[in-house]
C-alpha positions in Angstrom: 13.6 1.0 -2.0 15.9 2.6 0.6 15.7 5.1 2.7 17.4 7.5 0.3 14.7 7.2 -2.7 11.9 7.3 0.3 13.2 10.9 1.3 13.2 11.8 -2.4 9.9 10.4 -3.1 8.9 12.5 -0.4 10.5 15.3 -1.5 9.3 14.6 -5.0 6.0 15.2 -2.8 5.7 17.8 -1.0 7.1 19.8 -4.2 3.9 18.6 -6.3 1.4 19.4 -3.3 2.9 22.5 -3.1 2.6 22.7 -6.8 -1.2 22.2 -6.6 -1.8 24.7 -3.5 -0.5 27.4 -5.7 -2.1 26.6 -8.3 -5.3 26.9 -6.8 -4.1 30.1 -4.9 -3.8 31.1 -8.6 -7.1 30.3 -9.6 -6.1 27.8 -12.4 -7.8 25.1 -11.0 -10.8 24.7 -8.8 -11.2 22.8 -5.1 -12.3 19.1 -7.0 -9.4 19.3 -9.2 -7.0 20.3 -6.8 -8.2 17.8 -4.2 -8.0 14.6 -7.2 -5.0 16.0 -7.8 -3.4 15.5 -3.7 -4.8 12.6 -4.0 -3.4 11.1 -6.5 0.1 12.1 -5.0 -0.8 11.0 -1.7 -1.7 7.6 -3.5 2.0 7.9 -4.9 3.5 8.6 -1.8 1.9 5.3 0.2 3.1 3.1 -2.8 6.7 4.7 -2.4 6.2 3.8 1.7 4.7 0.6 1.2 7.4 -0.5 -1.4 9.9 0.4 1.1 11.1 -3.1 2.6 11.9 -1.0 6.3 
């Protein structure tokens, strides 16, 4: 993976955790969700990073 798709998965990201802080903001999901939910893109983030050959 190059650097390029790294900044997008970031990108891709920070757009979904963002996605998640408002929807709790919102009150359409509650604290466990919202955390499994980060998590699961954090876990999608390190796969992106650790993927990368760099």
């Amino acid at each position: 993976m190059g650097s390029e798709d790294l900044d997008a998965e970031v990108e891709a990201f920070l757009a979904a955790a963002e996605g998640v802080y408002d929807e709790y903001d919102d009150g359409y999901i509650d604290a466990d969700t919202a955390l499994s939910q980060l998590g699961d893109h954090v876990s999608t983030l390190r796969d992106a990073h650790e993927d990368d050959p760099e």
